[in-house]
C-alpha atoms as an extended CHARMM CRD file, in Angstrom:
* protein
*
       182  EXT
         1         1  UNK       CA            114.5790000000      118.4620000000       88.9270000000  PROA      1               0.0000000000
         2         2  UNK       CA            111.5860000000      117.1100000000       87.1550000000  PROA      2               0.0000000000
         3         3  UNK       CA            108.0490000000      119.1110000000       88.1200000000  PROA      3               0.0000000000
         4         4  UNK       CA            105.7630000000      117.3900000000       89.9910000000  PROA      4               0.0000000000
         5         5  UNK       CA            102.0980000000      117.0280000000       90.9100000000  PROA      5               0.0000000000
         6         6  UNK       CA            100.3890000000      115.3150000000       93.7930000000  PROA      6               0.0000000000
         7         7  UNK       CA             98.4750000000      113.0090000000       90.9170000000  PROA      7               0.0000000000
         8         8  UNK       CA            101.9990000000      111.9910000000       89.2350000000  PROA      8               0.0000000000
         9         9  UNK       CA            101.9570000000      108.4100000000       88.9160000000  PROA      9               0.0000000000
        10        10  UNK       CA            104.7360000000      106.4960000000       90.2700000000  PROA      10              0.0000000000
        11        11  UNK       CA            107.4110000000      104.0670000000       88.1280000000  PROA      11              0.0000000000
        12        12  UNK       CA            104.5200000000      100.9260000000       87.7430000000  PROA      12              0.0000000000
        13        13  UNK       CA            105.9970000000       97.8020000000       89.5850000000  PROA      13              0.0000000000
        14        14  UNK       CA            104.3070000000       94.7420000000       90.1040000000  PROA      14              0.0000000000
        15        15  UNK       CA            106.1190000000       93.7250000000       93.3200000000  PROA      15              0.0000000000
        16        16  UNK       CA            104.8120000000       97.4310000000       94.7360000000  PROA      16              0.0000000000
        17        17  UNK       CA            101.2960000000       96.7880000000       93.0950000000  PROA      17              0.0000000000
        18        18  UNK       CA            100.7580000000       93.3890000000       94.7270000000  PROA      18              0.0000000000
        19        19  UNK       CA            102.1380000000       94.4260000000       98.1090000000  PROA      19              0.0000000000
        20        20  UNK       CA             99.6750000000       97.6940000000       98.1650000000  PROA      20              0.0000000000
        21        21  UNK       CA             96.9690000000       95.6150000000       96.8300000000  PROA      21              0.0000000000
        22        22  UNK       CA             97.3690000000       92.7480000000       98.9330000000  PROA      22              0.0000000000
        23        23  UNK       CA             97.2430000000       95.4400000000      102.1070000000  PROA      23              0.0000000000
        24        24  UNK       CA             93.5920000000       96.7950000000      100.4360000000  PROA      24              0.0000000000
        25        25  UNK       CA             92.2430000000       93.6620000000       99.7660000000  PROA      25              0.0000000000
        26        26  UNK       CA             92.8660000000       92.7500000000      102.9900000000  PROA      26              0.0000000000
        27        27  UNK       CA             91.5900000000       95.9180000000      104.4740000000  PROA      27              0.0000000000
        28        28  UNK       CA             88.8610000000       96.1190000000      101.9000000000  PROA      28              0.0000000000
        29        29  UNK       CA             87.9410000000       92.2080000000      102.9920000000  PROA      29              0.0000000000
        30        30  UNK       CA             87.3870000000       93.3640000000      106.6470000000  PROA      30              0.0000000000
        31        31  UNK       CA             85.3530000000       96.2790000000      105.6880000000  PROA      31              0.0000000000
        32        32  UNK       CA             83.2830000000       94.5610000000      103.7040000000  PROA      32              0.0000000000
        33        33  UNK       CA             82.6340000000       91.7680000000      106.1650000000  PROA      33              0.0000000000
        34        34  UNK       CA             81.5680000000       94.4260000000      108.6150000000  PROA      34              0.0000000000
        35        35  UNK       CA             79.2110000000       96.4000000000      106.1000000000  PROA      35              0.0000000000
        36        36  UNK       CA             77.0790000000       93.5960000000      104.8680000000  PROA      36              0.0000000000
        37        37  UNK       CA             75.3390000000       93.2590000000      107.7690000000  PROA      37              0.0000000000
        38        38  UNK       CA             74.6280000000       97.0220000000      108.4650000000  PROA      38              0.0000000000
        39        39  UNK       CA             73.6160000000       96.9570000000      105.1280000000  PROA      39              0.0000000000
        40        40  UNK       CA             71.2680000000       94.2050000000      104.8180000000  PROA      40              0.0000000000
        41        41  UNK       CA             69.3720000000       95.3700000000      108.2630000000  PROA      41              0.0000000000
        42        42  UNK       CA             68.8580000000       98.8020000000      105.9760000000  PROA      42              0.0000000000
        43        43  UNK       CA             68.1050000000       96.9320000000      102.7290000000  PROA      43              0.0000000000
        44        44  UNK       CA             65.0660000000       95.0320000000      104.2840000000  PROA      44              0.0000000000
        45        45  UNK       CA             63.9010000000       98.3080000000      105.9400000000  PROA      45              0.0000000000
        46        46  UNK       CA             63.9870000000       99.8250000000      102.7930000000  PROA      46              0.0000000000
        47        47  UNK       CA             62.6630000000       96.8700000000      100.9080000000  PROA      47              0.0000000000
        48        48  UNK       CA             61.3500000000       94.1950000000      103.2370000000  PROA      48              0.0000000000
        49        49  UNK       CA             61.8460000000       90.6890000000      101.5110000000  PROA      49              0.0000000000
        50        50  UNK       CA             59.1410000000       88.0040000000      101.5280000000  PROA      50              0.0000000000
        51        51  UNK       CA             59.9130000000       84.7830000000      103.0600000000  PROA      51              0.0000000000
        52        52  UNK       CA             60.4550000000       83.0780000000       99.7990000000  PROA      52              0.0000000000
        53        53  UNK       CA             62.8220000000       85.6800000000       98.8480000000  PROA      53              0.0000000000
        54        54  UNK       CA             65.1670000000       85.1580000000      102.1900000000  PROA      54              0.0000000000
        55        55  UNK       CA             65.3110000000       81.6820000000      101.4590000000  PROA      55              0.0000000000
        56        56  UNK       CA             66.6810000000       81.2430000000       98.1720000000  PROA      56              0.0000000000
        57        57  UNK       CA             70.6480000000       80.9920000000       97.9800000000  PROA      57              0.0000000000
        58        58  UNK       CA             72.7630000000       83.4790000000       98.6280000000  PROA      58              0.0000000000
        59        59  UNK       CA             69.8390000000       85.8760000000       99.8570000000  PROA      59              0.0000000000
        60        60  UNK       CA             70.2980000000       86.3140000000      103.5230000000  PROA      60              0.0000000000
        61        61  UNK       CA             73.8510000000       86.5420000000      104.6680000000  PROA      61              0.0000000000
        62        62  UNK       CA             73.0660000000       86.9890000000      108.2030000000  PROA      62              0.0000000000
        63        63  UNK       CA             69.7580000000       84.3930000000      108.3530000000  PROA      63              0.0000000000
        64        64  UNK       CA             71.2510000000       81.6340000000      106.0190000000  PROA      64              0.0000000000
        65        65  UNK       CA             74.7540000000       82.3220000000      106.2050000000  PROA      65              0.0000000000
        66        66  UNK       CA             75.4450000000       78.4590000000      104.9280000000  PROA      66              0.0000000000
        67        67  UNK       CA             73.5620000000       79.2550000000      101.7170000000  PROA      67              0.0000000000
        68        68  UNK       CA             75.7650000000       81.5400000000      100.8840000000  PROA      68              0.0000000000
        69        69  UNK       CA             77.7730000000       81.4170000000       97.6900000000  PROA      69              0.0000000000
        70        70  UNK       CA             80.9850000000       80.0430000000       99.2940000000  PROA      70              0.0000000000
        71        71  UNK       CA             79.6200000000       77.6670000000      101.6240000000  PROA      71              0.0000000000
        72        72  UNK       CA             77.7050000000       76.0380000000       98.8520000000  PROA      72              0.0000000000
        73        73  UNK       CA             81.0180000000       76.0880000000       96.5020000000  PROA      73              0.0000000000
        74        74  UNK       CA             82.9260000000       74.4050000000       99.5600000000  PROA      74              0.0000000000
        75        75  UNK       CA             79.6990000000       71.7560000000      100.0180000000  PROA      75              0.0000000000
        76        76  UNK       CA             80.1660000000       71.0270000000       96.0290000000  PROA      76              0.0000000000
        77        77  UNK       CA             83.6910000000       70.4440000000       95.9120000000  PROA      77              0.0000000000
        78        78  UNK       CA             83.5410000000       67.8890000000       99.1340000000  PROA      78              0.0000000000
        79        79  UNK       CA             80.3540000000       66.0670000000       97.7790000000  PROA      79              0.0000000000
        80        80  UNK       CA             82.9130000000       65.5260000000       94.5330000000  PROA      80              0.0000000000
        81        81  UNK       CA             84.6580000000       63.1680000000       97.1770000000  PROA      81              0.0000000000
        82        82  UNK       CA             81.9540000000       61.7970000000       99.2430000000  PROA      82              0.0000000000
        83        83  UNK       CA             82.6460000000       64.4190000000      102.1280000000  PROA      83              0.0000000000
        84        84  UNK       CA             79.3310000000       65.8950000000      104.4160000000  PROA      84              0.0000000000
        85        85  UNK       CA             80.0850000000       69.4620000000      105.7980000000  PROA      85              0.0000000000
        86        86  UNK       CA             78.2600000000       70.3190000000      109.0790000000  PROA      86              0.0000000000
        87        87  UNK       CA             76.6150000000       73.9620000000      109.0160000000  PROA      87              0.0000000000
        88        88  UNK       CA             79.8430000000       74.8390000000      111.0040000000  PROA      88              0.0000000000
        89        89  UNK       CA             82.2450000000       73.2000000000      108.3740000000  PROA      89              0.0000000000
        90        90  UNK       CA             80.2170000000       75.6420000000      106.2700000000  PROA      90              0.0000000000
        91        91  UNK       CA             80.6990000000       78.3720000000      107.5880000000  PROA      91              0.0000000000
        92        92  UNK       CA             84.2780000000       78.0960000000      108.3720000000  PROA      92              0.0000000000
        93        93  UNK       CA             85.2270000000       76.9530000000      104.4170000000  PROA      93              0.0000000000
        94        94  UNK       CA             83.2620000000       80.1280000000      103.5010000000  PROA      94              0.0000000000
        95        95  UNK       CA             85.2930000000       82.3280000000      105.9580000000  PROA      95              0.0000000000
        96        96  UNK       CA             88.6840000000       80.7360000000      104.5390000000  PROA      96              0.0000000000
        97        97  UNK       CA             86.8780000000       81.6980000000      100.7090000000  PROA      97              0.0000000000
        98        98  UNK       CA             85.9080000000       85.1470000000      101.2560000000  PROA      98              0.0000000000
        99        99  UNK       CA             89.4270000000       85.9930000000      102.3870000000  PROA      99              0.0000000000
       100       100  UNK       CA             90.9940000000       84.2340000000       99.8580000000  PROA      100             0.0000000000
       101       101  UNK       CA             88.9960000000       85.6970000000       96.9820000000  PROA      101             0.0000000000
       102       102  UNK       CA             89.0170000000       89.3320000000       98.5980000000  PROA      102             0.0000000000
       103       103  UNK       CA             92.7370000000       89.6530000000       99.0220000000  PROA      103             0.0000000000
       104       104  UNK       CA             93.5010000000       87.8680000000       95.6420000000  PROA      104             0.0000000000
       105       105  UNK       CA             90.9300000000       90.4690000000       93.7300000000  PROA      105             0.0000000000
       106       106  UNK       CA             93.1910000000       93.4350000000       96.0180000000  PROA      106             0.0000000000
       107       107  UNK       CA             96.5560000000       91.8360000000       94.6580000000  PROA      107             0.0000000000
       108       108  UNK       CA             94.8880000000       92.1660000000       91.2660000000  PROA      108             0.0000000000
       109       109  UNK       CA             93.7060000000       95.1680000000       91.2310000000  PROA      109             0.0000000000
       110       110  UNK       CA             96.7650000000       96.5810000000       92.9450000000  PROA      110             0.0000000000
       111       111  UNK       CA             98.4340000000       95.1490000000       89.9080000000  PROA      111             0.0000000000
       112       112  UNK       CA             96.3290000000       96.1880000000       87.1450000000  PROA      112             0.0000000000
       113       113  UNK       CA             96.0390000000       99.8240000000       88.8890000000  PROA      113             0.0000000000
       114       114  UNK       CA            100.1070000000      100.2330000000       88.0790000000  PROA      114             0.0000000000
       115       115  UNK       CA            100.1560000000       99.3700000000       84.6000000000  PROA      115             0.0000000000
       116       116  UNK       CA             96.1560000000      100.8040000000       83.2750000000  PROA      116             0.0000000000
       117       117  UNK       CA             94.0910000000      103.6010000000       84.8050000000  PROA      117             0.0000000000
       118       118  UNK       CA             92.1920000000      101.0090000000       87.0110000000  PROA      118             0.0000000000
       119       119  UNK       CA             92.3640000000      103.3660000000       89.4350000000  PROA      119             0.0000000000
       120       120  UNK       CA             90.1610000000      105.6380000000       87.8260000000  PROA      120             0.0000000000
       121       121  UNK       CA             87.1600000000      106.1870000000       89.8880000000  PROA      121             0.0000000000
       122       122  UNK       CA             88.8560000000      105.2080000000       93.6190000000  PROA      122             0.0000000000
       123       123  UNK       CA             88.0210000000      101.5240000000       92.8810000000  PROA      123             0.0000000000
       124       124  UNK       CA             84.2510000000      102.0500000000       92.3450000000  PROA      124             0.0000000000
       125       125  UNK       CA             84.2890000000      100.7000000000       88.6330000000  PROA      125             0.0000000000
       126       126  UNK       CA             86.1830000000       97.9060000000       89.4610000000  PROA      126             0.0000000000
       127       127  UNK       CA             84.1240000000       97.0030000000       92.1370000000  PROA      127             0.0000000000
       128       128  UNK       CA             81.0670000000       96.7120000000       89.9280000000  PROA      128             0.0000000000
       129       129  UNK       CA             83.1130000000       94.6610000000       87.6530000000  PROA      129             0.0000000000
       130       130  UNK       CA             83.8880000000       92.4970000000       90.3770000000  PROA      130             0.0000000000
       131       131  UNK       CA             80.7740000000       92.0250000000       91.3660000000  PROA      131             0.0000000000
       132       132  UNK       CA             79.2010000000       91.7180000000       87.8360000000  PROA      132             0.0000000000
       133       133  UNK       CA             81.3840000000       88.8550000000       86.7910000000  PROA      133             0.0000000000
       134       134  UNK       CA             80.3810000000       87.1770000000       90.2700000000  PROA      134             0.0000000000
       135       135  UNK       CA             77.2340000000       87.9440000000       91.6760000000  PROA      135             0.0000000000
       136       136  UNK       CA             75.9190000000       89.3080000000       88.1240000000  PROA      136             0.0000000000
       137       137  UNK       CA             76.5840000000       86.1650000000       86.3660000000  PROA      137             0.0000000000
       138       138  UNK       CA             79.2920000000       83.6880000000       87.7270000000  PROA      138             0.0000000000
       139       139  UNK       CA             77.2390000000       82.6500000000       90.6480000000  PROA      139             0.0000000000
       140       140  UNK       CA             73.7380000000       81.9390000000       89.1900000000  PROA      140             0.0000000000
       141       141  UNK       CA             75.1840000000       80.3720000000       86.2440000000  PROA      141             0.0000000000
       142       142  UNK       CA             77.0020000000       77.9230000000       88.3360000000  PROA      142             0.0000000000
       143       143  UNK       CA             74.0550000000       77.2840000000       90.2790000000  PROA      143             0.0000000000
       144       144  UNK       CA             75.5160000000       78.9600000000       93.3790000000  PROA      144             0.0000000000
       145       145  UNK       CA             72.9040000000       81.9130000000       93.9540000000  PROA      145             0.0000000000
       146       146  UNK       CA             69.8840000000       82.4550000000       92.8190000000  PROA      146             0.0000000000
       147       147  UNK       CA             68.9570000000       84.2600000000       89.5290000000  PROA      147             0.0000000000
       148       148  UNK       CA             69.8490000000       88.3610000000       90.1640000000  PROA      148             0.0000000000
       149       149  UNK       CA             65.8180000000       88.6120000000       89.3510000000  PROA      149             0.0000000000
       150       150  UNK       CA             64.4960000000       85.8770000000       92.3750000000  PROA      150             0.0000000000
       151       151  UNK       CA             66.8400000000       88.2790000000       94.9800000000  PROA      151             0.0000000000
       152       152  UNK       CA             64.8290000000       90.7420000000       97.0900000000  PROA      152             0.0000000000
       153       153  UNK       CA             65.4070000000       94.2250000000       96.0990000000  PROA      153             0.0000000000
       154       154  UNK       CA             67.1350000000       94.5670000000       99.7990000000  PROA      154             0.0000000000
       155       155  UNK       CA             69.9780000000       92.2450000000       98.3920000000  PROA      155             0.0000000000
       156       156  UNK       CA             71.3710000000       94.8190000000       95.9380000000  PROA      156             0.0000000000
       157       157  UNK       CA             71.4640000000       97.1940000000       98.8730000000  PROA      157             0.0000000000
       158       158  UNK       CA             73.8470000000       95.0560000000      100.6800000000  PROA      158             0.0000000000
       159       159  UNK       CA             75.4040000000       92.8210000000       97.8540000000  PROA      159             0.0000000000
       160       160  UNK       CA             76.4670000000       95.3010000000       95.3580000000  PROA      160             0.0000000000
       161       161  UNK       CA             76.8070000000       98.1200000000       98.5790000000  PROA      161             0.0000000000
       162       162  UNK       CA             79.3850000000       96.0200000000      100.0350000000  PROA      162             0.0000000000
       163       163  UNK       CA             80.9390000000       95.5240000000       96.9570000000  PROA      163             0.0000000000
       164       164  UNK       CA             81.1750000000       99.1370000000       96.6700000000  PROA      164             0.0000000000
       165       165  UNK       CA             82.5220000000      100.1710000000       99.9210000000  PROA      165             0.0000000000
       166       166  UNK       CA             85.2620000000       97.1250000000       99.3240000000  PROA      166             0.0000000000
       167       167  UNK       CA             86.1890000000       98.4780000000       96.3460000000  PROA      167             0.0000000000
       168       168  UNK       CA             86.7640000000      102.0380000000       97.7200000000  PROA      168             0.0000000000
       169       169  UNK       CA             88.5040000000      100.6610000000      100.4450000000  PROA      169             0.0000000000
       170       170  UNK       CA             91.2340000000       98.5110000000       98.7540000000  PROA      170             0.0000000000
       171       171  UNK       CA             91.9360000000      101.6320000000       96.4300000000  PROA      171             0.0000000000
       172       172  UNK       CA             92.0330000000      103.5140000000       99.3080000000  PROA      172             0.0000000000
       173       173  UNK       CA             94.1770000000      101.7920000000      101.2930000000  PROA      173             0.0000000000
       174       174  UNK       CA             96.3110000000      100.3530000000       97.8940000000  PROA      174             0.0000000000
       175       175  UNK       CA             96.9610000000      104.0510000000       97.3090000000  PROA      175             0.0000000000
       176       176  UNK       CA             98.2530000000      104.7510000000      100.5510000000  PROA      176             0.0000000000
       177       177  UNK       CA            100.6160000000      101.9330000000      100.9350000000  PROA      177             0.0000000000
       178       178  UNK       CA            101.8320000000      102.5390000000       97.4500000000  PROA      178             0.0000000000
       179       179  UNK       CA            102.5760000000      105.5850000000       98.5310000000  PROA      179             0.0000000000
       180       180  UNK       CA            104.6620000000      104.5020000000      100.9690000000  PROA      180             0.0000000000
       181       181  UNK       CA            106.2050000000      102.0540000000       99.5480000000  PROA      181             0.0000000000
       182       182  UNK       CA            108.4420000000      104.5690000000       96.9810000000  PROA      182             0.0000000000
């Protein structure tokens, strides 16, 4: 019988990978929905934003929730075909986004994490690669945030803090399934 070691890693599989990562990014998506607010309220009590600050895009999740990243995306793509969105249309399309992005980066990962050490670091890494290539860069550059340098200080409190509690969550929870899952 072969020795082994609570940190063996299992036989990779992608089917296993994508199953435990779908269940984190799911998990991780819920967490994360749940922490930006706590962490924004502590953000602007650490670093209370001027009023210009709060108002430019993707600032204020919980003031300007239809300036947010997604909702503008979903406002872009319908103005392609002539198509208004109400505030609630909005909000809604950016629900159906967040979801859709957070459990796709949690299949991802959970596949990447079977075949490289993504894993390394309980999914804090990858989290600030996630949110990097999105809120870093992505975002601004397609004119769907503001510049990372026009953002109130509070936003990297609850931006890149959610980021990092969804990233430790989808390991979390990827590892746990995984485990189960052999």
């Amino acid at each position: 019988m072969p020795f082994s070691t609570p940190f063996a890693r299992p036989q990779p599989s992608i089917w296993k990978g994508a199953v435990a990562g779908l269940a984190g990014g799911l998990v991780g998506t819920f967490v994360k929905s749940q922490a930006e607010p706590l962490l924004q309220d502590l953000g602007e009590r650490l670093f209370p934003p001027t009023h210009r600050e709060k108002e430019q895009p993707g600032a204020d999740v919980q003031g300007h929730p239809d300036r947010m990243p997604p909702s503008k995306l979903a406002q872009e793509v319908t103005d392609e075909v002539g198509v208004t969105l109400s505030r609630d249309e909005k909000l809604e399309a950016q629900e159906a986004i967040h979801w859709a992005f957070g459990t796709s980066a949690g299949v991802a990962y959970g596949v990447a994490a079977e075949f490289t050490d993504a894993e390394i670091g309980f999914g804090i890494p990858a989290s600030v690669a996630l949110f990097a290539g999105t809120h870093g860069t992505t975002l601004p550059a397609l004119g769907l945030q503001a510049d990372v340098g026009e953002l109130p200080k509070a936003w990297w409190v609850w931006e890149l803090g959610s980021h990092l509690v969804y990233g430790l969550t989808v390991d979390l929870v990827r590892r746990g399934v995984r485990e189960l899952l052999d």
